[in-house]
N, C-alpha and C positions, 0 to 999 in steps of 0.2 A: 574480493578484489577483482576487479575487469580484467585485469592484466595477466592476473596469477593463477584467476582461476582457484582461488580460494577462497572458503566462506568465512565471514566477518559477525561477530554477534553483534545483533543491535536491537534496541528499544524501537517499538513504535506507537508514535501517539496518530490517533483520527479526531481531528477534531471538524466542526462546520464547513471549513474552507481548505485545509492542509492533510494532506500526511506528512510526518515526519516521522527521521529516523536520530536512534541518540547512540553512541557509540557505548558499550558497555564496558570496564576495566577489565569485575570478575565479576562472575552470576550474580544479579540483581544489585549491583554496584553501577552509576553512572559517573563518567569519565569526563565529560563536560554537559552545559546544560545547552551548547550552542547546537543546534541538530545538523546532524553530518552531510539528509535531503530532505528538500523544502518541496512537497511537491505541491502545488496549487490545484485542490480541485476543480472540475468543469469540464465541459463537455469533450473537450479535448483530449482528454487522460483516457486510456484505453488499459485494463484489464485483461489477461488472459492466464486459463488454467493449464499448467504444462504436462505433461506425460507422466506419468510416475517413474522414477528410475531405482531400481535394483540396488546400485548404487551411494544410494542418497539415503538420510534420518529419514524423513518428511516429505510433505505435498508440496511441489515447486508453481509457483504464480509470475507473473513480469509483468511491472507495471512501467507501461509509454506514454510520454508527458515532454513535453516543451519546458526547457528550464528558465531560469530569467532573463538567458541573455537570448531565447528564442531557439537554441540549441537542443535539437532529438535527442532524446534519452531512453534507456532503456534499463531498469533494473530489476533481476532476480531475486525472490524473496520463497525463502524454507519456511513454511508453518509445518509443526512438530508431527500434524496427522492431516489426510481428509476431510474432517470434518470443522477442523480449524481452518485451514485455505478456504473451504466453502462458506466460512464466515467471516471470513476476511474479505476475500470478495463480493459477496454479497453488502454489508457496511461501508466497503468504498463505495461499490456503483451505487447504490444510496447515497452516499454521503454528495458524488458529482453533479444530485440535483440538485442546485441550490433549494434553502429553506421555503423561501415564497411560492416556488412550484410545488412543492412536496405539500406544501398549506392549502393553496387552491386545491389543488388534486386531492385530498384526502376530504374537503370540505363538498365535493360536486355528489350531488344528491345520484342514490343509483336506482333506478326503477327494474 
C-alpha cells in the first residue's frame, strides 16, 4: 500500500505491450481477473534496481510509467531473490522495445 507502507501480494503478467498486476486472495489463488496496474509498455517506463535492505524477503525494483490519465507513477515491486529482480528487469526493458524493432535489430547482418 502507498500509504501504509505495507506489502500487497500480487500476480504478475508481461506480455508484448503491458505489465500487469492481479491481486491475489491466498497463495496462488486470484481474487479478480480485472488487473489492479495496467502499465503500458514503451519508452517512457523506466526501471530501476533498489538497494537491498536488511529488512526486507527480497530484491526491491520501482517501476515509473505515465498512467492513462497522463499521471506519474511509481511502484515498488519484491522479487523473492536477486536473481529474479535481474530477470524481471531484464524481460521488462525487453519487453519496452516494441516487437518491430527488436525484428529489425536482431535481423541487421553483423560483420
Amino acid at each position: 500500500s502507498k500509504h501504509m507502507q505495507h506489502w500487497r501480494e500480487r500476480f504478475m503478467v508481461l506480455t508484448d505491450t503491458h505489465l500487469l498486476t492481479f491481486c491475489c486472495e491466498s497463495k496462488g489463488e486470484f481474487k479478480t481477473r480485472k488487473a489492479t496496474e495496467k502499465i503500458r509498455l514503451g519508452f517512457g517506463v523506466q526501471i530501476q534496481s533498489l538497494p537491498m535492505s536488511s529488512s526486507k524477503r527480497g530484491a526491491e525494483f520501482a517501476v515509473s510509467f505515465r498512467n492513462e490519465h497522463g499521471e506519474a507513477r511509481c511502484i515498488k515491486l519484491l522479487a523473492p531473490s536477486e536473481e529474479a529482480r535481474s530477470r524481471w528487469i531484464h524481460e521488462i526493458t525487453k519487453a519496452k522495445i516494441p516487437a518491430r524493432v527488436r525484428m529489425a535489430t536482431a535481423e541487421l547482418p553483423i560483420y
